[in-house]
C-alpha positions in Angstrom: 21.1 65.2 56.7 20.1 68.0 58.1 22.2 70.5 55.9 20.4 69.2 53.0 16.8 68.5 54.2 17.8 64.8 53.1 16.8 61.2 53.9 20.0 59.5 54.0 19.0 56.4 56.7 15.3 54.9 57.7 15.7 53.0 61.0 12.6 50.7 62.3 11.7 50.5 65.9 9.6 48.0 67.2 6.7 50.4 68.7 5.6 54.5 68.0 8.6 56.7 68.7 7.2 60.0 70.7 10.8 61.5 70.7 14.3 60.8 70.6 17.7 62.8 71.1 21.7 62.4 70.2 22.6 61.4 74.0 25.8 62.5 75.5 27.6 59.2 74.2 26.8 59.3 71.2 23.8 57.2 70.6 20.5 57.6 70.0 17.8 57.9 72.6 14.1 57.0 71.4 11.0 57.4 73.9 8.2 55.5 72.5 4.4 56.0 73.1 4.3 52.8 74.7 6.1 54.3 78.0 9.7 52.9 76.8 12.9 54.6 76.1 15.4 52.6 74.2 19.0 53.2 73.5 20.3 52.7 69.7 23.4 53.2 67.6 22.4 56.1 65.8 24.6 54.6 62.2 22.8 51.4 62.3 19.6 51.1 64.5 21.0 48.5 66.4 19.7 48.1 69.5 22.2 49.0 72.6 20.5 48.8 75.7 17.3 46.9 76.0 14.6 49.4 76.2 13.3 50.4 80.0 9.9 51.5 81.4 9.6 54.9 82.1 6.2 54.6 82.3 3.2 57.4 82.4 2.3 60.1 78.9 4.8 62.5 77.7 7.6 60.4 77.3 9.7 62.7 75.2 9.9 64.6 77.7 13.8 63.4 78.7 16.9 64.9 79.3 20.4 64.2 80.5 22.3 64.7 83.8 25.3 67.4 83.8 27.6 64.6 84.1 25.7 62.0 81.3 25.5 59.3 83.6 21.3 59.9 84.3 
């Protein structure tokens, strides 16, 4: 929560996230140090999308198209 500075939800991924950010839809979008991005339900941690290669080092370096389709 960040109003409080509080925990309020642990979600486990399956490899080291490098960044992640609320997408345009509403879910959660993790970059991982392996090269993957995965999409999750940001409430749950369920997985959305199956995670795709993005491939190469800073992978939290992302961002969204101005329509939120890319």
């Amino acid at each position: 929560d960040v109003a409080t500075d509080k925990i309020v939800r642990k979600l486990r991924f399956p490899d080291i996230p490098a960044g992640a950010m609320s997408g345009p839809d509403g879910n959660l979008y993790v970059s991982f140090a392996s090269g993957y991005l995965g999409v999750y339900n940001p409430q749950t941690g369920a997985t959305i999308r199956k995670p795709i290669w993005t491939g190469g080092v800073g992978t939290f370096w992302f961002s969204f198209s101005k329509d939120g389709r890319k």
